[in-house]
C-alpha positions as MATLAB code, in Angstrom:
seq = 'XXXXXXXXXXXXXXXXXXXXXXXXXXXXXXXXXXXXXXXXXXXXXXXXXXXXXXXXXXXXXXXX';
ca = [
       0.000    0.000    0.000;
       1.196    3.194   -1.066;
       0.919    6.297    1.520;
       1.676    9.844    1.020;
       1.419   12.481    3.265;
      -0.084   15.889    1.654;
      -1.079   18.772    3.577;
       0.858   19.709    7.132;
      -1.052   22.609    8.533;
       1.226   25.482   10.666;
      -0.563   27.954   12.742;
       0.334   31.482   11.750;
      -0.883   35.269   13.154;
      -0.949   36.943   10.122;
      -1.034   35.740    6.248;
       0.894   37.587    4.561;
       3.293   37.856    6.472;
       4.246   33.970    6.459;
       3.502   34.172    3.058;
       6.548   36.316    3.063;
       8.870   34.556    5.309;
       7.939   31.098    3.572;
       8.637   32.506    0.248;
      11.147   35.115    0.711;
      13.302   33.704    3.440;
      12.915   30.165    2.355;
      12.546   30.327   -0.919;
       9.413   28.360   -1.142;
       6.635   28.709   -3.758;
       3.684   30.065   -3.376;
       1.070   27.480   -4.437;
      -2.179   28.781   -3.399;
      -3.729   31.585   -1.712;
      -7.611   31.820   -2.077;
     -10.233   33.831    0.048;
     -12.185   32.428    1.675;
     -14.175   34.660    4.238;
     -13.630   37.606    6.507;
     -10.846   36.671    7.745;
      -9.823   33.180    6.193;
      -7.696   32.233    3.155;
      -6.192   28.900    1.578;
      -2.705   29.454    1.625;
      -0.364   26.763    0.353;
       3.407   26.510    0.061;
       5.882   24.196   -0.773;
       9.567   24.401   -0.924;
      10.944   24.306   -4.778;
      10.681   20.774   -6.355;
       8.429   19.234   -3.771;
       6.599   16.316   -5.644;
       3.794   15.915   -3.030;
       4.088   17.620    0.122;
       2.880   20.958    0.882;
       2.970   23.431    3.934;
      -1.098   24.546    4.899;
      -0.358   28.085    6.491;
      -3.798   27.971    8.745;
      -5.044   31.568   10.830;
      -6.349   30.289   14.212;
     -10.422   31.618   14.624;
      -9.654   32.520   18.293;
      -6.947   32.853   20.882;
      -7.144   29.293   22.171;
];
């Protein structure tokens, strides 16, 4: 049985600024970034030549 792990979801404050760290500092590549709602996006990265992999940056809905 193949497995494969896809999505790994980090908890960040702010959007665009991971966006910037992940792709600027990192050199990732920005995969996807969609709105979704006040507040919400799809953001995926993944560093350069990742086949199946990718980094979910997630915005927590509250403080806890």
């Amino acid at each position: 049985m193949y497995r494969r792990l896809g999505h790994i979801a980090v908890v960040v404050e702010d959007y665009d600024e991971a966006i910037k760290f992940y792709v600027n500092k990192l050199d990732f590549i920005l995969i996807e970034d969609t709105y979704l709602g006040i507040d919400k996006r799809w953001v995926v990265v993944a560093p350069k030549g990742a086949k199946e992999s990718t980094i979910l940056l997630a915005k927590a809905s509250g403080p806890s």
